[in-house]
KOLLO-101809 format. One record per residue (C-alpha): residue in three letters; residue number from 1; x, y, z. Coordinates in Angstrom, 1 decimal. Example, Ala and Ser with C-alpha at 12.3 -4.5 7.8 and 13.67 -1.06 7.14 Angstrom:
KOLLO-101809
  aa   i     xx     yy     zz
 ALA   1   12.3   -4.5    7.8
 SER   2   13.7   -1.1    7.1
END
This chain:
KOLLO-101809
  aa   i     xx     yy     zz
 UNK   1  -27.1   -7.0    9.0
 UNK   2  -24.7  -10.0    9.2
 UNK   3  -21.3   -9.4    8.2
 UNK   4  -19.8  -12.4    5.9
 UNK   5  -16.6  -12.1    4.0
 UNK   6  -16.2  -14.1    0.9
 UNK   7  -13.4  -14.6   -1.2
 UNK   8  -12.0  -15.6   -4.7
 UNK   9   -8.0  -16.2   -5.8
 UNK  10   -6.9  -13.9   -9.4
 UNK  11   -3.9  -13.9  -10.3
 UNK  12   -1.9  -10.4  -11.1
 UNK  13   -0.2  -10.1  -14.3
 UNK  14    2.5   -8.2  -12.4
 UNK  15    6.1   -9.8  -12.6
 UNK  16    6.4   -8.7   -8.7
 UNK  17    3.1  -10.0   -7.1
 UNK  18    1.7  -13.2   -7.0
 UNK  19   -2.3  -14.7   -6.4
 UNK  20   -3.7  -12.9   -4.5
 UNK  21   -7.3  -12.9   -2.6
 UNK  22  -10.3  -10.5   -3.3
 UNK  23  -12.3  -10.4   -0.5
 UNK  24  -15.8   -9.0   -0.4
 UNK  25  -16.4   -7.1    2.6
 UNK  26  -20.4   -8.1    2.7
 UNK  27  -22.2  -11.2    2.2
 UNK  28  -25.2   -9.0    0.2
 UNK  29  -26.0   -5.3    0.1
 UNK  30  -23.5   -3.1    1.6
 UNK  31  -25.5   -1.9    4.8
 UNK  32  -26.7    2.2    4.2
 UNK  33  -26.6    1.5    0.4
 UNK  34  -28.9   -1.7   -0.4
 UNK  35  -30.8    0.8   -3.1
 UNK  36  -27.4    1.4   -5.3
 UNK  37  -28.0   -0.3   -8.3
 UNK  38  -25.2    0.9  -10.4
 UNK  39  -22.2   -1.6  -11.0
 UNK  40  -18.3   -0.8  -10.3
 UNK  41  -16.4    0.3  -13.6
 UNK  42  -13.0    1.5  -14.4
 UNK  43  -11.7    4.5  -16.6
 UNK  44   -8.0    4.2  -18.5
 UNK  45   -8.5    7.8  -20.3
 UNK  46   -8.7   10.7  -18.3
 UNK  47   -6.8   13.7  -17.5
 UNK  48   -5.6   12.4  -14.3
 UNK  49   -3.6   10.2  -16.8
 UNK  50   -4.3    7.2  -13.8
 UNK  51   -6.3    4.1  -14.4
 UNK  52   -9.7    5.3  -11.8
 UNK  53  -12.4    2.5  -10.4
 UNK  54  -15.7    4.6   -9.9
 UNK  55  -19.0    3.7   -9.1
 UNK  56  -18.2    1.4   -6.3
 UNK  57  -21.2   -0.4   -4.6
 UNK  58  -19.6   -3.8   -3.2
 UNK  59  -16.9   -2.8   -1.5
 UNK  60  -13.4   -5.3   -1.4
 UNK  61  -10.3   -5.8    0.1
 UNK  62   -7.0   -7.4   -2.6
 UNK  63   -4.7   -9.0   -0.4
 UNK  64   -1.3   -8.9   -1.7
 UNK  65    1.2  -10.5    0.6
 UNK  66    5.2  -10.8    0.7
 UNK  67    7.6  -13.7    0.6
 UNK  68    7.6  -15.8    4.3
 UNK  69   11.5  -14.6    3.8
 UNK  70   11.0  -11.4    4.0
 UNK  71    7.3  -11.2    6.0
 UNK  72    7.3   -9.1    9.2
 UNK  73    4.1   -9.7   10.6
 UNK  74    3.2   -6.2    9.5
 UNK  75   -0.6   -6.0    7.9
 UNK  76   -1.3   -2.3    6.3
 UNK  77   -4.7   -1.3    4.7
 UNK  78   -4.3    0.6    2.1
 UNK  79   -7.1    3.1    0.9
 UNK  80   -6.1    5.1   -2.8
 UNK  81   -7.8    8.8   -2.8
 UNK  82  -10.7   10.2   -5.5
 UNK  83  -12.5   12.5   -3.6
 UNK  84  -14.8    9.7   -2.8
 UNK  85  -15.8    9.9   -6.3
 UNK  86  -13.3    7.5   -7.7
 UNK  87  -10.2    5.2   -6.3
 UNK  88   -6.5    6.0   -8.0
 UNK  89   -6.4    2.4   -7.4
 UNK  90   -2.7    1.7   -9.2
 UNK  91   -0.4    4.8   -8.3
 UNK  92   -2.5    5.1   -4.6
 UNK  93   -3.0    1.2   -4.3
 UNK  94   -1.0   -1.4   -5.8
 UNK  95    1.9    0.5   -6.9
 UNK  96    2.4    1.1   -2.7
 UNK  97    1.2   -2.5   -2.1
 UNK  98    4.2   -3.4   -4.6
 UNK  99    6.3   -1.3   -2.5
 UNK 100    5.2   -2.5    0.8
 UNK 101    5.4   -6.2    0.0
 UNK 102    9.0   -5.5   -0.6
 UNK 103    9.4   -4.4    3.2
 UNK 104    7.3   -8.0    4.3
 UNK 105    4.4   -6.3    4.9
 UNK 106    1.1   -7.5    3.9
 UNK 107   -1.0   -5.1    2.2
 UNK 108   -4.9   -5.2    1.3
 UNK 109   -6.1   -2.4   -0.8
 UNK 110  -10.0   -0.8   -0.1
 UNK 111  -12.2   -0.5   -2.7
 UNK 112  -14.6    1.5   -0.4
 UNK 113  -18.2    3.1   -1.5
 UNK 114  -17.7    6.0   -3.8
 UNK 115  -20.6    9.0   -5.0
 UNK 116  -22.1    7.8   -8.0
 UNK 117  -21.3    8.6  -11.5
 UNK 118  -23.1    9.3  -14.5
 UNK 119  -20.8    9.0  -17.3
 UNK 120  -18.0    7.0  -18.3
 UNK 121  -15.6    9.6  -17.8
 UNK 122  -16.0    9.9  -13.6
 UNK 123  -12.4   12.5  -13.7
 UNK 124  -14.1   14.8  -15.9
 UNK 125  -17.4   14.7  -14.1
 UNK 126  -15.2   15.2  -10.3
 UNK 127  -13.0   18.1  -12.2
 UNK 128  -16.6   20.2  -12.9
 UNK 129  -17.4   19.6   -8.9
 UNK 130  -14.1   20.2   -7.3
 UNK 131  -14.4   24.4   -8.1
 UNK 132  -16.7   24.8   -5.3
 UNK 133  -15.7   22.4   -2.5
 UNK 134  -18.6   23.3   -0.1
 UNK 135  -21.2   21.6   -2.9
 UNK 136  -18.4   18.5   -3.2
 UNK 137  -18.7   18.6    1.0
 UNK 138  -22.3   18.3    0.7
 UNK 139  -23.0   15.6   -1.5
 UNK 140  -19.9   13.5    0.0
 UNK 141  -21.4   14.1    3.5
 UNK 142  -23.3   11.3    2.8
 UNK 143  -21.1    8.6    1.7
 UNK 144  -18.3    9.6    4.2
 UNK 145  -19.6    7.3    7.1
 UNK 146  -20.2    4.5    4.5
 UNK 147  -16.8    4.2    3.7
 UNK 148  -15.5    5.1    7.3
 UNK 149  -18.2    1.9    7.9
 UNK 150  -16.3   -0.3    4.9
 UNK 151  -12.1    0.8    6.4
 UNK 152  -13.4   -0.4    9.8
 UNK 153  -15.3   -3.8    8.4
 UNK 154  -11.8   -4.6    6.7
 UNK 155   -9.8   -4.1    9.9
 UNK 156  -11.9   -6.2   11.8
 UNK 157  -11.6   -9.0    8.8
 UNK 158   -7.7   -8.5    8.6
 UNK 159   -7.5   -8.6   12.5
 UNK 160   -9.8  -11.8   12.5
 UNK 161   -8.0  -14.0   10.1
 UNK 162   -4.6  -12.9   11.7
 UNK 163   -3.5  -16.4   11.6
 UNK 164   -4.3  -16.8    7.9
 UNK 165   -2.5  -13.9    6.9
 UNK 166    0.5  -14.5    9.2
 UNK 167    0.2  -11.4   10.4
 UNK 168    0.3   -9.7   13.7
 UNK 169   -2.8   -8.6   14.9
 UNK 170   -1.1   -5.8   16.8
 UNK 171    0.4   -4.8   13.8
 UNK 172   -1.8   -3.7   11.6
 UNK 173   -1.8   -0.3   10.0
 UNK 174   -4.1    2.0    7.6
 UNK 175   -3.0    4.6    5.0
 UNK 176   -4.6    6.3    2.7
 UNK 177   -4.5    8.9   -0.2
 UNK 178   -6.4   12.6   -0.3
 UNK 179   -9.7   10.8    0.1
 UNK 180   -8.6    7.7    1.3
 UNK 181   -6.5    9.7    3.9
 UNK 182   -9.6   11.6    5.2
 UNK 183  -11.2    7.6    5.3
 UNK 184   -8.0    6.9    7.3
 UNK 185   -8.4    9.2    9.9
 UNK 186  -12.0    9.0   10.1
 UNK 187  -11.8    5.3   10.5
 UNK 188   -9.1    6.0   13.8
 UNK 189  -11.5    8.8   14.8
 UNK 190  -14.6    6.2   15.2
 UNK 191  -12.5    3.5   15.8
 UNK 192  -14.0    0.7   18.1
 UNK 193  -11.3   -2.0   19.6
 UNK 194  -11.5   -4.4   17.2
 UNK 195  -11.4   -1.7   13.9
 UNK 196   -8.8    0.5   15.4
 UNK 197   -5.9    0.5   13.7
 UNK 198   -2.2    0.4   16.0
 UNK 199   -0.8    3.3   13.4
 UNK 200   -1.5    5.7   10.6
 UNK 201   -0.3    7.3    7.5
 UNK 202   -2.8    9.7    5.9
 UNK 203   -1.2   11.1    2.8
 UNK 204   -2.2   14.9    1.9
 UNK 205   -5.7   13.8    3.2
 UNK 206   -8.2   16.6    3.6
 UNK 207   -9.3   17.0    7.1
 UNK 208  -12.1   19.8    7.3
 UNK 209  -14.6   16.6    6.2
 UNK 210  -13.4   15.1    9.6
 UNK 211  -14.6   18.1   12.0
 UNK 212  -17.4   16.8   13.4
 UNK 213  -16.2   13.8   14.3
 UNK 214  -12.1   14.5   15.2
 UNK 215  -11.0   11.8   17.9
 UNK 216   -7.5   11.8   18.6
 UNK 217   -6.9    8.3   20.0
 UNK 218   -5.8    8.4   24.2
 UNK 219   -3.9    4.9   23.6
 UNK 220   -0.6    5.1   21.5
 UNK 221   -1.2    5.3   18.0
 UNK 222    1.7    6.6   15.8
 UNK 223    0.7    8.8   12.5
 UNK 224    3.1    9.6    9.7
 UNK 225    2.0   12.6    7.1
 UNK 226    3.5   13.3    3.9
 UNK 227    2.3   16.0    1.5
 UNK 228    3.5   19.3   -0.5
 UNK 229    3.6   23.0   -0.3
 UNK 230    2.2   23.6   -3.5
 UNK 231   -1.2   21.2   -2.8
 UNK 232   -3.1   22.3   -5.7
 UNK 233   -5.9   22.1   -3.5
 UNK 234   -4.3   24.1   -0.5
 UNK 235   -4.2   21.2    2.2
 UNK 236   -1.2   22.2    3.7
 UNK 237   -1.9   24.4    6.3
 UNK 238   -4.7   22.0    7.4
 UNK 239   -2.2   19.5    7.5
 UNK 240    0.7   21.3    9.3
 UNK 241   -2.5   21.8   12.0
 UNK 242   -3.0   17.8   12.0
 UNK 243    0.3   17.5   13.0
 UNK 244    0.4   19.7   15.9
 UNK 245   -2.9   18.5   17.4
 UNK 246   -1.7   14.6   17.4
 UNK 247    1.9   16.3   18.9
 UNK 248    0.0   18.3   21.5
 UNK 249   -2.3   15.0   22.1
 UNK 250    1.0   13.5   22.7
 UNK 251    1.1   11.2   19.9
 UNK 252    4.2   10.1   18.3
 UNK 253    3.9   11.9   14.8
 UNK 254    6.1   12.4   11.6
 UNK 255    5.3   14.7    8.9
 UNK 256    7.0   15.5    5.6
 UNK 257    6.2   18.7    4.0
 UNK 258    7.8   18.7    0.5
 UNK 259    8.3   22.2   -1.0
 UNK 260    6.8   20.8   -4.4
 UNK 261    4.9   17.9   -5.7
 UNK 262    1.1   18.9   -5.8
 UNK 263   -1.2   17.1   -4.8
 UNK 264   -1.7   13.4   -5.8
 UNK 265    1.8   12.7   -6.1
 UNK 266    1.6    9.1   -4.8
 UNK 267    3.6    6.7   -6.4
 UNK 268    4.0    9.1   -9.6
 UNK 269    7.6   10.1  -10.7
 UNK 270    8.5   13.6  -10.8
 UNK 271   12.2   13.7  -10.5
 UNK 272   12.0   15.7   -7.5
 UNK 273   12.4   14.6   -3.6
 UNK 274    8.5   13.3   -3.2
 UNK 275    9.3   10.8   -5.9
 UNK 276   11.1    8.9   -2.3
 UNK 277    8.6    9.8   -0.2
 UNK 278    7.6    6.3    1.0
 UNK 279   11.5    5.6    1.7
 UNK 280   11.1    8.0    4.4
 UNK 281    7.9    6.3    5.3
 UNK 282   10.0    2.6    5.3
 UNK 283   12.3    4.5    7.2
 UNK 284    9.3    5.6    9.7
 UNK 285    8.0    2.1    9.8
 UNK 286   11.5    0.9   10.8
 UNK 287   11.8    3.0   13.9
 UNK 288    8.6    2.3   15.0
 UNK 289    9.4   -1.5   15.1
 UNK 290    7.1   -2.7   12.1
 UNK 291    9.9   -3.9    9.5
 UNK 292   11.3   -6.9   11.9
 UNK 293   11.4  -10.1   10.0
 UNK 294    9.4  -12.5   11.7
 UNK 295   11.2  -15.8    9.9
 UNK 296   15.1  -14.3   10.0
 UNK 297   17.2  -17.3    8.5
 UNK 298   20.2  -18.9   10.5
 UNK 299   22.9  -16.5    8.9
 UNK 300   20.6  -13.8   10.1
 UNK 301   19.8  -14.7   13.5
 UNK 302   23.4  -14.2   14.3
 UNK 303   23.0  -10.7   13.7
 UNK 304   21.2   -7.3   15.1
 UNK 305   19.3   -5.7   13.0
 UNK 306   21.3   -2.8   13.2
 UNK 307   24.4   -5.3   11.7
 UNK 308   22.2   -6.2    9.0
 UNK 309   21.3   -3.1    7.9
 UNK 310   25.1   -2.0    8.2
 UNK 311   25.9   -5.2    5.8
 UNK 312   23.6   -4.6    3.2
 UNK 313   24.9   -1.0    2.7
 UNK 314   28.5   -1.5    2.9
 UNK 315   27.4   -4.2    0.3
 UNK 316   25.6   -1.8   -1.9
 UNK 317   28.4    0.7   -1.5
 UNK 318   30.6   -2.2   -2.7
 UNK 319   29.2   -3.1   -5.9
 UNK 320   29.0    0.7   -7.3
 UNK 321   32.9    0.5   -7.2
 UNK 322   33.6   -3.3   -7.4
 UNK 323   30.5   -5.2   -9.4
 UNK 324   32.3   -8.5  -10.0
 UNK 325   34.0   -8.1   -6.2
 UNK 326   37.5   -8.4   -7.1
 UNK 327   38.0   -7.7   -3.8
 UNK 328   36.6  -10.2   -2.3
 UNK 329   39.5  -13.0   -3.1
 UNK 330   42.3  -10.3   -3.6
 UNK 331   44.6  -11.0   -0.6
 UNK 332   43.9  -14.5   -0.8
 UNK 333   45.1  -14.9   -3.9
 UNK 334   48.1  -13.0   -3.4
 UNK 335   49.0  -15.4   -0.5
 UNK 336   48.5  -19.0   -2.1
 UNK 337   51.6  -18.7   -4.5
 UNK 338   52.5  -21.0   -7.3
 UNK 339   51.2  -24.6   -7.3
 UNK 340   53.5  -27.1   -5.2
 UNK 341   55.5  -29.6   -7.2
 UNK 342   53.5  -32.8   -8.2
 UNK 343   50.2  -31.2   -6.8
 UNK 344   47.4  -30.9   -9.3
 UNK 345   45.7  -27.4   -8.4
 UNK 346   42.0  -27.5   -9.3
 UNK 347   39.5  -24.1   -9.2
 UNK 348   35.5  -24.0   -8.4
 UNK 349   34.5  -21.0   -9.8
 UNK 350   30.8  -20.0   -9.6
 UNK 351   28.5  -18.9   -7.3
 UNK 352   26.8  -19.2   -3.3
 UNK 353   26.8  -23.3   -4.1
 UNK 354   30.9  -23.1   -5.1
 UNK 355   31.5  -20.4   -1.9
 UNK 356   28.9  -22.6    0.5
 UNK 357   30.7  -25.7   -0.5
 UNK 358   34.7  -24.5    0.6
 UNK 359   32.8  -23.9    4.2
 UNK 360   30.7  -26.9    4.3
 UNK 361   32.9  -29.3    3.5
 UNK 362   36.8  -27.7    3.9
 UNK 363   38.2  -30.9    4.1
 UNK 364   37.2  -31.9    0.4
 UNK 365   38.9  -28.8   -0.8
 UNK 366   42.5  -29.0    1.6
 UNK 367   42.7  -32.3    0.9
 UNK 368   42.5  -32.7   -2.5
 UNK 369   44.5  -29.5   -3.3
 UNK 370   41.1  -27.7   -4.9
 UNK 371   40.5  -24.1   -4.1
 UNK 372   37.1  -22.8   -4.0
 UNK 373   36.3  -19.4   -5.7
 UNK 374   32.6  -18.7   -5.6
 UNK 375   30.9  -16.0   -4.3
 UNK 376   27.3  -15.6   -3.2
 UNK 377   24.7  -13.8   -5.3
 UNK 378   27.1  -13.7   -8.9
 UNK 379   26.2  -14.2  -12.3
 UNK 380   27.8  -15.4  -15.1
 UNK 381   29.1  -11.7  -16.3
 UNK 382   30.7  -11.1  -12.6
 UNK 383   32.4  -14.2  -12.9
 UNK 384   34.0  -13.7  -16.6
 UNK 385   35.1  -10.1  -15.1
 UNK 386   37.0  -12.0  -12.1
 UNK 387   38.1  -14.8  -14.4
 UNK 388   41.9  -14.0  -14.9
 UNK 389   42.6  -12.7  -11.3
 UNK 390   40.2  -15.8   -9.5
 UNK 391   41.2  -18.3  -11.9
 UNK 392   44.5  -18.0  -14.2
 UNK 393   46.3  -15.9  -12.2
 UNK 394   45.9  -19.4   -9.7
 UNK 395   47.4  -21.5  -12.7
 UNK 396   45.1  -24.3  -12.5
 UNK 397   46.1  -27.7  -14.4
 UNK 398   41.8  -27.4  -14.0
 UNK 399   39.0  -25.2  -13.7
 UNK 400   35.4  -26.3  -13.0
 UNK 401   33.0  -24.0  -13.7
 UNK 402   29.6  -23.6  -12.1
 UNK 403   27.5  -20.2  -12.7
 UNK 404   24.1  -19.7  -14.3
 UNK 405   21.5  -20.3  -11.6
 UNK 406   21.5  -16.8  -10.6
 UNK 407   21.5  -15.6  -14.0
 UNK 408   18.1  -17.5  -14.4
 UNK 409   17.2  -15.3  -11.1
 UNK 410   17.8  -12.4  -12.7
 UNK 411   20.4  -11.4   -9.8
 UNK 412   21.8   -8.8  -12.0
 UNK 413   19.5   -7.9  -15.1
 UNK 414   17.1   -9.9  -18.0
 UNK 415   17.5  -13.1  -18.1
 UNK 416   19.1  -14.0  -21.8
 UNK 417   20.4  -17.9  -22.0
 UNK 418   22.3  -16.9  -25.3
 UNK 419   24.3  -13.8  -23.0
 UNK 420   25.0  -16.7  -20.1
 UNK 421   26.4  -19.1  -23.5
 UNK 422   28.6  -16.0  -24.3
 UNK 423   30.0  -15.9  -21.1
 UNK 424   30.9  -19.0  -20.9
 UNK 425   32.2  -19.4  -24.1
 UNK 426   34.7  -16.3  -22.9
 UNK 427   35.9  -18.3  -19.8
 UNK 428   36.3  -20.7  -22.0
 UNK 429   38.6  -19.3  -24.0
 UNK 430   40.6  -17.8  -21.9
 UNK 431   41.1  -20.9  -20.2
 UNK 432   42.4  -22.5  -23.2
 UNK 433   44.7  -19.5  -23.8
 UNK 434   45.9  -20.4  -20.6
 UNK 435   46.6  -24.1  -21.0
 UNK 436   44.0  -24.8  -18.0
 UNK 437   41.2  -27.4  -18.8
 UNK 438   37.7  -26.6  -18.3
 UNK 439   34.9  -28.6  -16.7
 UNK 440   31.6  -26.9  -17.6
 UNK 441   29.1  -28.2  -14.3
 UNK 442   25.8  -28.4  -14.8
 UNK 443   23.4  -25.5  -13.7
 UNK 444   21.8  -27.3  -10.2
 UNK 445   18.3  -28.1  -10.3
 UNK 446   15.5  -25.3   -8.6
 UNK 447   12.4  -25.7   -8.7
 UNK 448   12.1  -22.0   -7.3
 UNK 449   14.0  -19.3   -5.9
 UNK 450   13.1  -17.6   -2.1
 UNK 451   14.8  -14.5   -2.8
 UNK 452   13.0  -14.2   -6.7
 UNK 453    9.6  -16.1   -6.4
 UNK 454    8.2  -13.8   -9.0
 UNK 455   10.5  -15.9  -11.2
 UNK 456    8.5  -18.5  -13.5
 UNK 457    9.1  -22.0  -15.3
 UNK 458   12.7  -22.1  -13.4
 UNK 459   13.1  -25.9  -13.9
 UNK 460   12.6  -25.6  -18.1
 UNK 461   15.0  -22.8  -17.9
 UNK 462   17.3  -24.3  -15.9
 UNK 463   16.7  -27.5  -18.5
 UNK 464   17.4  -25.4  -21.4
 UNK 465   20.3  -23.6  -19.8
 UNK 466   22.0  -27.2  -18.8
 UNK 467   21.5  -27.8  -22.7
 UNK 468   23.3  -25.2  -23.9
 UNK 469   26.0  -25.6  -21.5
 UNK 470   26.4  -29.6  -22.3
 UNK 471   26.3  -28.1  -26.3
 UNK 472   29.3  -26.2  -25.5
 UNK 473   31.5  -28.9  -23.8
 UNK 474   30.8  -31.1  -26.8
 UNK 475   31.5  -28.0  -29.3
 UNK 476   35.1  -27.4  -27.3
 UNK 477   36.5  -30.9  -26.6
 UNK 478   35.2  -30.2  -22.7
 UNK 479   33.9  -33.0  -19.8
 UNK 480   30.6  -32.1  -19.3
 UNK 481   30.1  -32.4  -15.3
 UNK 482   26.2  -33.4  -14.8
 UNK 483   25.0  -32.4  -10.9
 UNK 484   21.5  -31.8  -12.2
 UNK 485   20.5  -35.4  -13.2
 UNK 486   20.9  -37.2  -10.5
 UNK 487   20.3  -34.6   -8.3
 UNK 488   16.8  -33.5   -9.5
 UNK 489   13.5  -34.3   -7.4
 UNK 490   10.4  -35.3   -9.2
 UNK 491    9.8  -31.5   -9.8
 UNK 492   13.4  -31.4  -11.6
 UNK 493   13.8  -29.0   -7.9
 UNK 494   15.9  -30.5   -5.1
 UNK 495   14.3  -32.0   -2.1
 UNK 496   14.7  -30.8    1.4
 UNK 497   17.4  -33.7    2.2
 UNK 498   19.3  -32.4   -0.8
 UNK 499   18.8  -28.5    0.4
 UNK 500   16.3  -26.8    3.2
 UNK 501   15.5  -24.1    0.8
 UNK 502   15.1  -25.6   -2.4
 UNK 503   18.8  -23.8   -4.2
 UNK 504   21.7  -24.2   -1.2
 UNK 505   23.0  -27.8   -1.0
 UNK 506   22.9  -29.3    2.1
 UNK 507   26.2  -31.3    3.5
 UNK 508   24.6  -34.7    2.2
 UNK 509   23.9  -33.0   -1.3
 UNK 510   27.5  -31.8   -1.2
 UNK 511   29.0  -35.2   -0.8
 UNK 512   27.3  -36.5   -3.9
 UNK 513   28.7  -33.6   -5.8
 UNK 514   32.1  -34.6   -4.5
 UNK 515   32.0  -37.8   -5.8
 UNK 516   30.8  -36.5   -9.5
 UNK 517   33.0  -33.8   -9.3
 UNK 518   36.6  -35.9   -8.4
 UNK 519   35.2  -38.3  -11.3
 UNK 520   35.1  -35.4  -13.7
 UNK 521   38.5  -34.0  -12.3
 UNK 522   40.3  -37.6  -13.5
 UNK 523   38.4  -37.9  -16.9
 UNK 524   39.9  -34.3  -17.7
 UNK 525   43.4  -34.4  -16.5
 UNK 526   43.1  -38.3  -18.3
END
């Protein structure tokens, strides 16, 4: 039968995920099963307390795929368990796809061919079989190869449209659940070139199914195994065995064996060590070379990967004991002294834009006797917290304050423009306290962020935001200091010319700003 794979774009109510593809894995009848006449379902009330898919006849893949910023040419198919009666398709699919997007890996999640079911409660029906496992064995004998047959039609697909995907065709992985990781390793047992998988991760899979038909792979194929002592369903030893035959095949293999957890712990919360299983399995991914970022920006081409890794938890480590990084301008303010007689000292306080600008353009800021005091990443909370040591501790005849952008990206909690108000309203205050007059700049236009693309309608928030902020200079006596208008693309974004990734200025963007920002600098001190 000839093998077509169609596809139609949804789009996920999930804040983290974006459209994504469905892609049916046969043009008509699934081959071995063109008399099924039942339709797929789904069940919300069970006692597995899961949201289930049963009675799956046209089998699918979802694509859900990272950011380009983050992608890694990484591609893993992900199959959720049910004891091929039904697919735990949120806490053994897309609550890992979720996870694994977040390491730029592209993930499809299998709906493959399941046993029929006869009611619309498929978990009770699976709980009556499950007491004698050689009847469940019997009647899944059948529909074992048909969903080995559906894991190895998707690899070929996700192998075939490499390209499309961005994705590595030497990269591409499976993992699967119970059920789904018994269908992982039988698809790497029957494995052809094309459907073959590069590595593995069956999680507390049941492997007596796979007897008949155990293949350990001669070519290298890594495997990582997670699971738990107390499998309800006693697969540990079983498992424990996997792992020495891939070790005595000499395979590179990983397994976890967690003292508790049951079975089907997926991406469930337990408050005990497997709730961080699939850290360990980043962390597996990571030594075997699959978490490289294929696009790394400039800043991070400069860098190993080992430096990177070392920056982002010093970082982390950082804001646990510093979160408004009070550190960051500590010694430097302690060096620059009192303002020089007949100089006008001016402070930027804000964000990545203020703190990009001082090493863009240094001259602006020697020159004209303005010191820049912005740091990457901060909202408008951090910067109230640093206010008095960043700002009036300076003594400033002026202090121009940018902030806001990153509070729309949600950098450091809910969004709230009323909270960002506040917090100006604060430095504004204290500014006033301090005899030091404020410029309140404009929030710069986005149309989108590449860090937070999950974020929606950013140019009406950013809109609304500059509102409020041009309300509060006219409520206090302030100069309002406009970048957005005449700044703003026909998406109310910034062009490329303006900056490369839609947020950081470029130097041309910057000199415009200058200009705006000097002529706001004379109407205040006026």
């Amino acid at each position: 039968m000839k093998i077509l794979f169609t596809f139609c774009s949804i789009l996920l109510t999930s804040a983290s995920l974006f459209a994504q593809e469905v892609i049916k894995l046969y043009s008509d009848k699934a081959p071995g099963s063109e008399s099924w006449t039942w339709s797929e379902a789904e069940n919300n009330t069970n006692v597995f307390n899961t949201r289930v898919i049963y009675n799956v006849s046209s089998p699918s893949i979802t694509a859900y795929l990272p950011d380009k910023e983050k992608a890694t040419g990484t591609a893993i198919l992900i199959a959720p368990g049910g004891a091929f009666h039904t697919l735990s398709i949120d806490n053994e699919g897309i609550e890992v796809a979720k996870y694994l997007n977040s390491k730029g890996i592209a993930a499809f999640v299998l709906k493959y061919r399941v046993a029929r079911s006869f009611t619309n409660d498929p978990v009770k029906e699976l709980t009556g079989k499950m007491s004698n496992f050689k009847t469940l064995d019997e009647e899944n004998a059948p529909i074992i190869p048909l969903a080995i047959q559906d894991a190895s039609t998707a690899i070929k697909y996700i192998r075939k449209n490499a390209e499309k995907y961005d994705i590595d065709p030497t990269k591409i992985g499976m993992m699967g659940f119970s059920a789904g990781g018994t269908l992982t390793l039988g698809a790497i047992y029957q494995a052809t070139e094309e459907s073959k998988p590069n590595f593995i991760a069956p999680i507390y899979p049941y492997t007596k199914a796979l007897d008949d038909i155990k293949n350990i792979p001669k070519a290298k194929t890594p495997i990582f195994i997670a699971l738990a002592s107390d499998d309800q369903l006693g697969f540990a030893p079983a498992n424990a065995q996997l792992y020495l035959d891939w070790k005595a095949a000499g395979q590179p293999v990983e397994i976890h064996i967690y003292e508790r957890g049951g079975h089907g712990f997926g991406m469930n919360k337990q408050k005990i060590p497997t709730d961080t299983w699939y850290e360990r399995f980043g962390d597996w991914l990571k030594l075997q070379g699959y978490l490289k970022k294929r696009y790394p920006n400039k800043w991070e081409q400069q860098f190993s990967e080992e430096q990177l890794e070392t920056f982002s938890k010093q970082n982390a480590e950082r804001e646990k004991r510093d979160w408004a990084n009070l550190v960051k301008y500590k010694k430097a303010n302690a060096e620059i002294g009192e303002p020089k007689q007949g100089k006008t000292r001016v402070v930027f306080t804000g964000d990545s834009i203020t703190e990009g600008w001082v090493s863009a353009d240094p001259d602006f800021f020697n020159t004209n006797n303005y010191v820049g005091r912005g740091i990457s990443g901060q909202t408008s909370p951090q910067t109230l917290l640093r206010f008095r040591q960043d700002v009036v501790a300076l003594k400033p005849k002026v202090v121009i304050i940018n902030i806001g952008i990153n509070d729309i990206a949600e950098n450091t909690g809910d969004y709230m423009q009323d909270y960002t108000l506040s917090n100006y309203q604060s430095m504004i205050e204290i500014a006033k306290a301090n005899h030091i007059k404020v410029i309140l700049a404009s929030v710069m236009p986005a149309f989108a962020f590449p860090w937070r693309k999950e974020i929606q309608d950013v140019p009406a928030k950013v809109i609304a935001l500059n509102e409020g902020i041009k309300q509060l200079a006219k409520q206090n006596n302030l100069v309002y200091l406009d970048y957005f208008t005449p700044l703003k693309d026909e998406r109310n974004g910034l062009s490329k010319e303006m900056a490369e990734d839609g947020v950081h200025p470029t130097i041309s963007c910057y000199k415009i700003m200058e200009k705006l920002a000097n002529e706001a600098i004379n109407k205040a001190l006026k």
